[in-house]
Structures are given as C-alpha cells and as structure tokens.
ChimeraX commands (.cxc) that place a marker at each C-alpha (Angstrom):
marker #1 position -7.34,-5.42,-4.45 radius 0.5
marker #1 position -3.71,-5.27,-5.19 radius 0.5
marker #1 position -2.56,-3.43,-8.17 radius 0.5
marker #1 position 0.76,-1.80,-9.78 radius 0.5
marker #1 position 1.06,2.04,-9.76 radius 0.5
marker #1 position 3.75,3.85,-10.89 radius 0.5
marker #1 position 2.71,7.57,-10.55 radius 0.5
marker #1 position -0.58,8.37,-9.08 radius 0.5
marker #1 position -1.95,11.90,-8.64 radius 0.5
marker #1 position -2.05,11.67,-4.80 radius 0.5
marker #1 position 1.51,10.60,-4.37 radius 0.5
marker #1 position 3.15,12.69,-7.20 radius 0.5
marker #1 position 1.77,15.84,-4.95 radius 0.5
marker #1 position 3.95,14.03,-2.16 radius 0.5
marker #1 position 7.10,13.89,-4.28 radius 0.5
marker #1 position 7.47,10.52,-5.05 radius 0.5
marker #1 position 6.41,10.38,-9.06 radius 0.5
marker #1 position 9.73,8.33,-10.09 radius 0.5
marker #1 position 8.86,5.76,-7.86 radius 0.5
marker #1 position 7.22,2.14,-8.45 radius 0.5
marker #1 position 4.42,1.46,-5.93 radius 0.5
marker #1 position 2.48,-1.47,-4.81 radius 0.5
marker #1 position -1.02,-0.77,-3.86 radius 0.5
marker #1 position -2.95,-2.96,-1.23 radius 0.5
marker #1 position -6.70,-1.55,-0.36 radius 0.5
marker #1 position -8.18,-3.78,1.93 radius 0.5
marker #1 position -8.97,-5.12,5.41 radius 0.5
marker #1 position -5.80,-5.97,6.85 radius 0.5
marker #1 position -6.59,-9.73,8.02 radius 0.5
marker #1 position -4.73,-12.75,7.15 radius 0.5
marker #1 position -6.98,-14.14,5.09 radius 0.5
marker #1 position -7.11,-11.02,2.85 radius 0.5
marker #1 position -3.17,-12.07,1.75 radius 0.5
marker #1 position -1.75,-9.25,3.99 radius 0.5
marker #1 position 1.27,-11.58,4.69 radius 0.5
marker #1 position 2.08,-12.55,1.18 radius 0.5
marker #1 position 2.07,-9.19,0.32 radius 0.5
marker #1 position 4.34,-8.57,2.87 radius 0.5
marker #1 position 7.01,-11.28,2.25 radius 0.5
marker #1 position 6.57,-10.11,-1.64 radius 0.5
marker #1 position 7.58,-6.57,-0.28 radius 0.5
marker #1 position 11.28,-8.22,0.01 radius 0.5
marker #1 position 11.63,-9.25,-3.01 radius 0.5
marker #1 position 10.23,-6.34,-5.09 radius 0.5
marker #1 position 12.38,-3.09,-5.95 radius 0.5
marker #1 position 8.73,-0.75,-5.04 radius 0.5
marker #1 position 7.44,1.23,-2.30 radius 0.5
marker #1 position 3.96,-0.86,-0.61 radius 0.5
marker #1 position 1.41,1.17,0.33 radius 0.5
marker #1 position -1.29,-0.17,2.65 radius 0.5
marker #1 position -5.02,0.79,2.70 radius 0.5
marker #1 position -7.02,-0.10,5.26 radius 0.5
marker #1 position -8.08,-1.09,9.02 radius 0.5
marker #1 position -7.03,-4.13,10.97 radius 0.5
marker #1 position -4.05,-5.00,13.42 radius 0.5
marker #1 position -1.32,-3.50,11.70 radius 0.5
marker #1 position 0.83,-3.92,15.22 radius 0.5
marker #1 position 0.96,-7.47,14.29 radius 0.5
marker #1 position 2.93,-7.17,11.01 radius 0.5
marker #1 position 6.70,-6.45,11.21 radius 0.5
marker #1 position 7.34,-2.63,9.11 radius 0.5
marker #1 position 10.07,-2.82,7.00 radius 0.5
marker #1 position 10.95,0.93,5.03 radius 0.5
marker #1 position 9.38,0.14,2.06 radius 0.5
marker #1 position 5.83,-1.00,4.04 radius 0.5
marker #1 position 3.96,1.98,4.53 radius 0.5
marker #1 position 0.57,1.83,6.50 radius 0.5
marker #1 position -1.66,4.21,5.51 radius 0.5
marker #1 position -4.67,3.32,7.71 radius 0.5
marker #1 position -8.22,3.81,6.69 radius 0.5
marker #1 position -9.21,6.24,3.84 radius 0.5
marker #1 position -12.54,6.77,2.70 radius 0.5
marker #1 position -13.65,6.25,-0.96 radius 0.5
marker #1 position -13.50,9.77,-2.34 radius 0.5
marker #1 position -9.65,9.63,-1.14 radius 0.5
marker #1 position -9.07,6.28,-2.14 radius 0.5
marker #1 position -9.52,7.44,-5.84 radius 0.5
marker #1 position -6.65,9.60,-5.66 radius 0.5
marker #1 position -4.27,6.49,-5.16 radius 0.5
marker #1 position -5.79,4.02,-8.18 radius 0.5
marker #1 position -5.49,7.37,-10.57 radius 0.5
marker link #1:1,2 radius 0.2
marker link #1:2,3 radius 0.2
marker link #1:3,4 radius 0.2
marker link #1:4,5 radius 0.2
marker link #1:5,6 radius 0.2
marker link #1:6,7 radius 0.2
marker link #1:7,8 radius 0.2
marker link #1:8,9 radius 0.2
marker link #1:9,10 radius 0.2
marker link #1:10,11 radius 0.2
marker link #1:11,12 radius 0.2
marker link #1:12,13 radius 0.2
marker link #1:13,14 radius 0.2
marker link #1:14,15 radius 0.2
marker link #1:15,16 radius 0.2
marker link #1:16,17 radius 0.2
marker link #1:17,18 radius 0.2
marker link #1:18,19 radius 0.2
marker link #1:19,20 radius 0.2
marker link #1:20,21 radius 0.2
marker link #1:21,22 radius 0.2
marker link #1:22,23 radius 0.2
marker link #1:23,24 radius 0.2
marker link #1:24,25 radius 0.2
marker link #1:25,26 radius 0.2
marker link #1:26,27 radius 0.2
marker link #1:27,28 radius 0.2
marker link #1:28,29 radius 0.2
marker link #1:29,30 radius 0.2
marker link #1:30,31 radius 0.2
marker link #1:31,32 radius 0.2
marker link #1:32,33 radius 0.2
marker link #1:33,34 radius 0.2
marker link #1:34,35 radius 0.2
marker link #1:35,36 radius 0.2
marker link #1:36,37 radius 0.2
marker link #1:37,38 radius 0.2
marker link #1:38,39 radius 0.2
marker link #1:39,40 radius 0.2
marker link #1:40,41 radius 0.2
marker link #1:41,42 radius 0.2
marker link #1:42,43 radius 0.2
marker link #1:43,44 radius 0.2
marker link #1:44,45 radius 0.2
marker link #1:45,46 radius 0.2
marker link #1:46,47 radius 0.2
marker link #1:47,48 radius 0.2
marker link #1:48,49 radius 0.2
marker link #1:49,50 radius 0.2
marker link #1:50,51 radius 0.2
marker link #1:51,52 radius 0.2
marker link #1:52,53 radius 0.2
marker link #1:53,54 radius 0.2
marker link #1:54,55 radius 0.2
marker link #1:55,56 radius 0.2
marker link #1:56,57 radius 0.2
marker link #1:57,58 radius 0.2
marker link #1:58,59 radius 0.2
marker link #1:59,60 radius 0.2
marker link #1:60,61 radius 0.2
marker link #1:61,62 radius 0.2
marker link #1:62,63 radius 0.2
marker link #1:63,64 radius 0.2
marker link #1:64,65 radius 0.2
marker link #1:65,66 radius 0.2
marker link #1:66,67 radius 0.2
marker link #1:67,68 radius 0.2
marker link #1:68,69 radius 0.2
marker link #1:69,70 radius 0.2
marker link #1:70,71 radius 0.2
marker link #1:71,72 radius 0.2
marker link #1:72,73 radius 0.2
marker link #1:73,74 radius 0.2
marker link #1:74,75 radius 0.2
marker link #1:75,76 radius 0.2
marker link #1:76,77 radius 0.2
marker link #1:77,78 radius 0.2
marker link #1:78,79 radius 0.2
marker link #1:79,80 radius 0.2
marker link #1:80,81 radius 0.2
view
C-alpha cells in the first residue's frame, strides 16, 4: 500500500503538517516494490515514510527515507488519517 499524505494526525503532533509525505506500509522485501519506491524517493520533493519489517540494512537511507519499523494496526491508523 503506497499512498499520498499531506497532513496526517500522527505526524502533525510531530511538527511536520506543511510537509508532503509518501506513505509505504508493508513488508519490506523486494518484491513488495521497496526499491522503486526508493529510487522514486529521488525524484519526488516529499518526505517517505516506511512501515514495516524486513532488512532495512540492505537499502541505502537517504534524508528524506525514514524507516519507521513495525507498527501495529491501531497505530497504523494514525498515519492513513
């Protein structure tokens, strides 16, 4: 799942409301399009959040990649509203 938020509830509590975010919530595989999302991050004037478990040593950071690990479901709803 991959969607476009611009100011969720979670985030505007961490001061970053004027920001444009991309959302990943997922496991963090290759198949899953972790890379793409990654090479996209580039190219796109937003912050990436990441959502989930995997091998997250594997993919280069860059400072607008942020890995946020796992979060359970009651949490994730914070970031989608």
């Amino acid at each position: 799942m991959c969607l476009l938020v611009k100011r969720p509830r979670l985030l505007k509590r961490r001061n970053f409301c004027n920001k444009k975010y991309v959302l990943f919530i997922g496991r963090i595989t290759d198949n899953k399009g972790i890379k793409e999302i990654l090479e996209a991050s580039k190219y796109i004037n937003a912050e990436f959040l990441i959502i989930g478990d995997g091998d997250i040593k594997k993919y280069k950071k860059t400072k607008n990649v942020k890995f946020l690990g796992t979060i359970y479901d009651n949490r994730k709803l914070d970031y989608l509203s």
